[in-house]
C-alpha positions as a printed Julia matrix, in Angstrom:
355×3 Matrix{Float64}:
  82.38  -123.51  -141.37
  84.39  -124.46  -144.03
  83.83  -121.21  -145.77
  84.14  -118.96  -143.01
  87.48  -120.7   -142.43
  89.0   -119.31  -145.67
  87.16  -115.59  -145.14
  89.53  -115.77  -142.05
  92.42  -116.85  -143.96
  92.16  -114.82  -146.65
  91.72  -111.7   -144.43
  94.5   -112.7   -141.99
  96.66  -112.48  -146.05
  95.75  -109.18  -146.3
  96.37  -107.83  -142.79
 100.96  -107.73  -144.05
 100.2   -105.91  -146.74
  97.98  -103.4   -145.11
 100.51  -102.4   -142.25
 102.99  -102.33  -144.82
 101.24   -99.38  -146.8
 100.54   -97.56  -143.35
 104.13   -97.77  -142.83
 105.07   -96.43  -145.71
 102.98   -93.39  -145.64
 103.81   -92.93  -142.02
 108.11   -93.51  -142.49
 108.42   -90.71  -139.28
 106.75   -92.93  -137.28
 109.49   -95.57  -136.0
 107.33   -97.2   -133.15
 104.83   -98.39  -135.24
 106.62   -99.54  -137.73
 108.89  -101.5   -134.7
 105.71  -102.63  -133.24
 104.33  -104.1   -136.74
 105.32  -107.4   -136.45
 104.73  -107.83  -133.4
 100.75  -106.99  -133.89
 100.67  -109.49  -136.63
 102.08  -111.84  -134.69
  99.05  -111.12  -131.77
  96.55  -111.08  -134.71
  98.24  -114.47  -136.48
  97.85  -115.95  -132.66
  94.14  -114.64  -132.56
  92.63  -115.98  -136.11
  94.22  -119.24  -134.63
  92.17  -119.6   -131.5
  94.0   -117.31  -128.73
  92.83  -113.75  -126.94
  93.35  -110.56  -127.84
  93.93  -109.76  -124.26
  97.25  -109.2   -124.11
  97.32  -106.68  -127.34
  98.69  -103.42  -126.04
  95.36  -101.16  -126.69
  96.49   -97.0   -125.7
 100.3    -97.54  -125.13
 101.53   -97.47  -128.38
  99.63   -94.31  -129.27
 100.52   -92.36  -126.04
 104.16   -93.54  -126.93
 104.12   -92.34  -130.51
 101.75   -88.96  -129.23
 104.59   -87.55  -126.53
 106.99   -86.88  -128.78
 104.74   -84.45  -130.61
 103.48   -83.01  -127.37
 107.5    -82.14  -126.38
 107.75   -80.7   -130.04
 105.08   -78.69  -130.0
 105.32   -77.39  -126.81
 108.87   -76.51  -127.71
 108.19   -74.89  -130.44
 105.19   -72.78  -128.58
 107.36   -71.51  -125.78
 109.78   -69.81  -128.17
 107.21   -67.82  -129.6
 105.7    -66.96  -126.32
 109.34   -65.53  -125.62
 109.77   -63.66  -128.62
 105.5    -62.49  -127.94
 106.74   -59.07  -126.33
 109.99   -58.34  -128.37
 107.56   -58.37  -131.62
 105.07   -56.49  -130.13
 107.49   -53.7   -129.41
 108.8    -53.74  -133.0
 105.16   -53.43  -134.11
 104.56   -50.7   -131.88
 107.47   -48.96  -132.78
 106.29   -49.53  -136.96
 103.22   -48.04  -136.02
 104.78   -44.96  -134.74
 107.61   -44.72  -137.17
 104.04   -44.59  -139.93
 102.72   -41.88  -138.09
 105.97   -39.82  -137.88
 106.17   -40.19  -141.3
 102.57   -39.2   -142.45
 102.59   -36.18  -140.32
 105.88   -34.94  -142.8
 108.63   -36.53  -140.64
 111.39   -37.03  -143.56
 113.02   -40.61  -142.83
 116.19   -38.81  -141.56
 113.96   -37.17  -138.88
 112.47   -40.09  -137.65
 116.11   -41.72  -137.23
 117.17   -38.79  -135.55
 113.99   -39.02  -133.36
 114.26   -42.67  -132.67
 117.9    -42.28  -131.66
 117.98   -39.55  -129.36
 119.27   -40.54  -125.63
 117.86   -41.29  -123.1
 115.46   -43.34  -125.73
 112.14   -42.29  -124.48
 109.08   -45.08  -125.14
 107.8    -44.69  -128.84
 104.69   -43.88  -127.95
 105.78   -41.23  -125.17
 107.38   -39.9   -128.19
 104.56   -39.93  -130.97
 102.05   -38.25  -128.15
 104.61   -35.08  -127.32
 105.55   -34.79  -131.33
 101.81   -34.39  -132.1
 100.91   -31.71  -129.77
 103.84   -30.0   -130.82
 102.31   -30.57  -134.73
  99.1    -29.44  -133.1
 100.9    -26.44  -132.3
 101.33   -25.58  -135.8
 105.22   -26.12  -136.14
 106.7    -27.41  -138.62
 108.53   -31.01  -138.23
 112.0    -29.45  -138.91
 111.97   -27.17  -136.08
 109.94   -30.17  -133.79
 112.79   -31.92  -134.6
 115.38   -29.29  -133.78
 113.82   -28.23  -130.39
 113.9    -32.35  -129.7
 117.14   -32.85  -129.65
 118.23   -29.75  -128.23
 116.23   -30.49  -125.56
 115.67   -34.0   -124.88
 113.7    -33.78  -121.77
 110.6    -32.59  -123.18
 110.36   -36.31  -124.3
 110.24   -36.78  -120.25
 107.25   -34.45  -119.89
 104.06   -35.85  -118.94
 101.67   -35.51  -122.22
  99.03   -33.86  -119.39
 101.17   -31.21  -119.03
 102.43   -30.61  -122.87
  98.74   -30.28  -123.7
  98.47   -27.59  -120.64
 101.3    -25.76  -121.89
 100.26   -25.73  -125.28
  96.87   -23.93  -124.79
  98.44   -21.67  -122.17
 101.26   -20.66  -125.19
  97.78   -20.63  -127.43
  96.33   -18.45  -125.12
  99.51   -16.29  -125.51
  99.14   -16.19  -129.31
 102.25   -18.22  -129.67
 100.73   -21.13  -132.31
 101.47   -21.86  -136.06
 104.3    -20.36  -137.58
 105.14   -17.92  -134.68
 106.32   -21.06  -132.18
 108.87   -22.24  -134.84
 111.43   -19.7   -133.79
 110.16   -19.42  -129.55
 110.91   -23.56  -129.87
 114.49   -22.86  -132.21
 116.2    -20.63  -129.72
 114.41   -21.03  -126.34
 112.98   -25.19  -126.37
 112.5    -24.74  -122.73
 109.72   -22.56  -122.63
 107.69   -25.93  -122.52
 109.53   -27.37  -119.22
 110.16   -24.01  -117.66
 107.91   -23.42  -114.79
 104.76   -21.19  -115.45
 105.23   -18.99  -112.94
 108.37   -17.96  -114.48
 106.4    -17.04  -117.7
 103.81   -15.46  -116.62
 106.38   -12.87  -114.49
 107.93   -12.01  -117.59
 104.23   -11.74  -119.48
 103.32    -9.21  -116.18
 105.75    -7.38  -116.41
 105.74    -6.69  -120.15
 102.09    -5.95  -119.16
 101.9     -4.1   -116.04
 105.42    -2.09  -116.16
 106.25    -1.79  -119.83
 102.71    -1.28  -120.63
 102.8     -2.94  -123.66
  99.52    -4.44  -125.57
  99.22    -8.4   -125.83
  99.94    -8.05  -129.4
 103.12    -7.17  -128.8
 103.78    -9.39  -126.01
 103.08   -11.86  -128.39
 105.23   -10.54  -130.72
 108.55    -9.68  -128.33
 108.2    -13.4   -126.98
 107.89   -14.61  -130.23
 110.92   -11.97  -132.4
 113.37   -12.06  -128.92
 112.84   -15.42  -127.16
 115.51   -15.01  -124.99
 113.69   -12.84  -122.92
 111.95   -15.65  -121.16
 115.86   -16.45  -119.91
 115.87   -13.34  -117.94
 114.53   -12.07  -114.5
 111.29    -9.54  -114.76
 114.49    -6.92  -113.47
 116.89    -7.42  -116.3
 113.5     -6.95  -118.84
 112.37    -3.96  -116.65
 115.8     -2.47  -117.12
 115.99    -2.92  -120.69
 112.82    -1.62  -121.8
 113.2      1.64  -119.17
 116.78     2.47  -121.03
 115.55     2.26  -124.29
 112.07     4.51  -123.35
 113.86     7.18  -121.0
 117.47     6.83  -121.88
 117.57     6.86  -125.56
 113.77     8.23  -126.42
 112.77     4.32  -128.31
 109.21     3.93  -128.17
 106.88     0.86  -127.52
 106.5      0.07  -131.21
 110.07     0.54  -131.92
 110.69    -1.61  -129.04
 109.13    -4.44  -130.34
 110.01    -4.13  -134.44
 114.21    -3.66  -133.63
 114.17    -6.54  -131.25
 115.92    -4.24  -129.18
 115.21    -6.57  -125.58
 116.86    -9.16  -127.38
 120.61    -7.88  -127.19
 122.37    -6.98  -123.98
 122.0     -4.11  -121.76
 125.91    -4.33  -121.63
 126.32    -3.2   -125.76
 123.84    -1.37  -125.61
 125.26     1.14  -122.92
 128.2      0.92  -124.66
 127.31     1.69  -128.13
 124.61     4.66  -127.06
 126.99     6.11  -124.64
 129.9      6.15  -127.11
 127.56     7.63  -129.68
 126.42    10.13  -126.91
 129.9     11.4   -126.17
 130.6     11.66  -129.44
 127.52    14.31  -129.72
 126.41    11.87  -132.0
 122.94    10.74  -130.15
 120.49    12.7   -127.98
 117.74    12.06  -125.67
 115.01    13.26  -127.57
 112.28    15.96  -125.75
 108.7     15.74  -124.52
 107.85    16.16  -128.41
 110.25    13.66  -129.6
 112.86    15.68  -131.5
 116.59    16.58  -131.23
 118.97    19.1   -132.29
 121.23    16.05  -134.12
 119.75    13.56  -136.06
 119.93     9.95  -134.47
 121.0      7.15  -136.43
 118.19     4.47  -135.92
 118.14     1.63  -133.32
 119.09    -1.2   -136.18
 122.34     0.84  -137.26
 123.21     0.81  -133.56
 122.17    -2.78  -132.52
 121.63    -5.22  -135.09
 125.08    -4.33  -136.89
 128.46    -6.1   -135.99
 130.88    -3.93  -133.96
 133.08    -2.56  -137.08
 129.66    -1.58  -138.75
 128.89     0.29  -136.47
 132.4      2.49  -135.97
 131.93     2.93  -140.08
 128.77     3.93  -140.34
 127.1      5.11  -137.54
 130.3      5.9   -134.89
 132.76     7.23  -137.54
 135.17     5.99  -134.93
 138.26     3.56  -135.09
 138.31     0.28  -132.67
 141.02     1.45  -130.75
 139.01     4.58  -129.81
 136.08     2.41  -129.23
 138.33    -0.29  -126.79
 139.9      2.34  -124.53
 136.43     3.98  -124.11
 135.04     0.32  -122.86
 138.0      0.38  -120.68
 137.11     3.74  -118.92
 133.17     2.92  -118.71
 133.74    -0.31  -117.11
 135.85     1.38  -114.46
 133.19     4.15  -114.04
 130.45     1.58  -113.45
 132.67     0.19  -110.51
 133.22     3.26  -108.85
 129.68     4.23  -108.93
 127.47     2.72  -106.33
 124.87     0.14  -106.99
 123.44     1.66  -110.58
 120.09     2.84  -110.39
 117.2      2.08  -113.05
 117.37     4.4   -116.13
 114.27     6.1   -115.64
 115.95     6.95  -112.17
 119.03     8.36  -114.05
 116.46    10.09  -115.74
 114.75    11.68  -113.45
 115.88    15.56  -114.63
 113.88    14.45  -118.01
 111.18    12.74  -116.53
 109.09    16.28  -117.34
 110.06    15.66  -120.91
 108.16    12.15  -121.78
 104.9     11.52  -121.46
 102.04    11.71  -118.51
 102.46     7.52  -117.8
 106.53     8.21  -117.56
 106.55     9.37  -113.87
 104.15     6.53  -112.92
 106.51     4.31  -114.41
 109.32     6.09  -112.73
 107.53     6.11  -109.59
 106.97     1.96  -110.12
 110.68     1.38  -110.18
């Protein structure tokens, strides 16, 4: 007994000194240091005879364990806030990449990324990519983009429709870059409205669907205009001034208005300086070509091919416009025409008859 006495004693020495070291190495702990003495004093009052009933046995630890909890609960909500605002950034990495390795330059993508209203990156990657598909270059993507910012509204179903319909047209690669430059809506404009203009290029004009292709994709503008207004155009330059189909389509002469173009041709007429030409396609004057008429700036065209001054040209305006009021409702050219309908070809009284 003796003996096991001083085992007891000597262990009850050693139980300071081994709450001391657990102290130290646990300083952030301030209950159990606090409660320290107060254990020894329970274990002093135990080796001496008494219970270890009343030692607290889970409070301590539950106290000591909350404040954790609170901290790491704190410190989880946070990030559950800041969850969705990181997962849009990543989204929005993810599609500034992809811009970018499809040949975006970084000045396109800011341009992209900041157009208003802002649409949803990924709203934006989709329509940019069938409009890649399409074979145009990012420049002019990014050009038709911002001058038209609701085709980042369209519905990707319906981009995808409109590109294989404008496939189907022959509009794809390089020959969409200028259709998307000066006329972006031909991807929000209603079908229907395209396919009147296609019919009547077709069915009326009787042009091929190579050049249908090629007028919708060298005078855009068309698609802007009623199936009348292109009807109108194409009869003037066939019966009025003798322009063929090809011609037609390699001047770009639907492209400019039927307004300058009546004026010019009907200044150069009374000037004996144009003439219908016959059923076999010639004239008794030489006429200057459709580009030297059309495609030139207003004083060109009194130098070279009108050998005319401006104020000649103005007062001559003047009296047409007042001429075209008088007149009643104007009929179509090939109507005006009707005295040299004999002198084109077999299809030009169909035609005729059509309008």
């Amino acid at each position: 007994m003796a003996a096991l006495g001083r085992q007891v004693l000597d262990w009850h020495r050693l139980i300071p000194l081994t709450w001391a070291g657990i102290a130290r190495q646990t300083p952030r702990l301030g209950e159990q240091k606090r409660a320290t003495p107060f254990l020894l004093r329970k274990l002093t009052t135990a080796s001496s005879g008494g219970g270890l009933q009343g030692l607290p046995r889970a409070e301590p630890r539950k106290d000591v364990q909350k404040p954790e909890c609170r901290a790491s609960l704190a410190q989880c909500h946070p990030a559950k806030q800041r969850a969705p605002a990181e997962g849009g950034s990543l989204e929005q990495e993810e599609v500034i990449s992809a811009l970018l390795d499809m040949g975006f330059s970084d000045v396109h993508v800011q341009e992209l990324l900041s157009i208003q209203p802002s649409p949803h990156p990924r709203q934006l990657l989709d329509i940019v990519s069938e409009l890649i598909l399409l074979g145009v270059n990012p420049e002019p993507v990014c050009v038709a983009v911002k001058k038209s910012p609701q085709l980042l509204k369209l519905p990707v179903t319906h981009v995808k429709k409109r590109s294989g319909y404008l496939r189907k047209l022959g509009l794809e690669e390089g020959k969409l870059k200028r259709v998307l430059h000066c006329c972006p809506e031909i991807l929000t404009m209603p079908q229907r409205d395209i396919d009147s203009i296609v019919r009547v290029l077709r069915e009326k004009c009787l042009f091929t669907a190579q050049q249908v292709t090629e007028i919708l994709c060298r005078c855009p503008h068309v698609l802007r205009e009623t199936p009348g207004e292109v009807e109108y155009k194409f009869q003037y330059a066939y019966f009025r001034m003798g322009v063929k189909h090809a011609d037609v389509v390699r001047t770009d002469f639907l492209q400019y208005s039927i307004v300058k173009t009546r004026q010019r041709h009907t200044f150069l007429e009374r000037l004996g300086r144009y003439q219908t030409p016959d059923k076999k396609g010639q004239t008794q004057v030489p006429n200057p070509p459709v580009k030297d008429i059309l495609r030139v700036s207003e004083a060109e065209f009194l130098a070279r091919t009108a050998h005319s001054s401006a104020e000649e040209f103005e007062v001559f305006k003047k009296l047409l416009a007042r001429e075209e009021q008088e007149e009643p409702e104007s009929p179509m050219p090939g109507d005006e025409s009707t005295s040299e309908g004999d002198e084109g070809e077999d299809k030009d009284p169909e035609e005729e008859g059509e309008l």
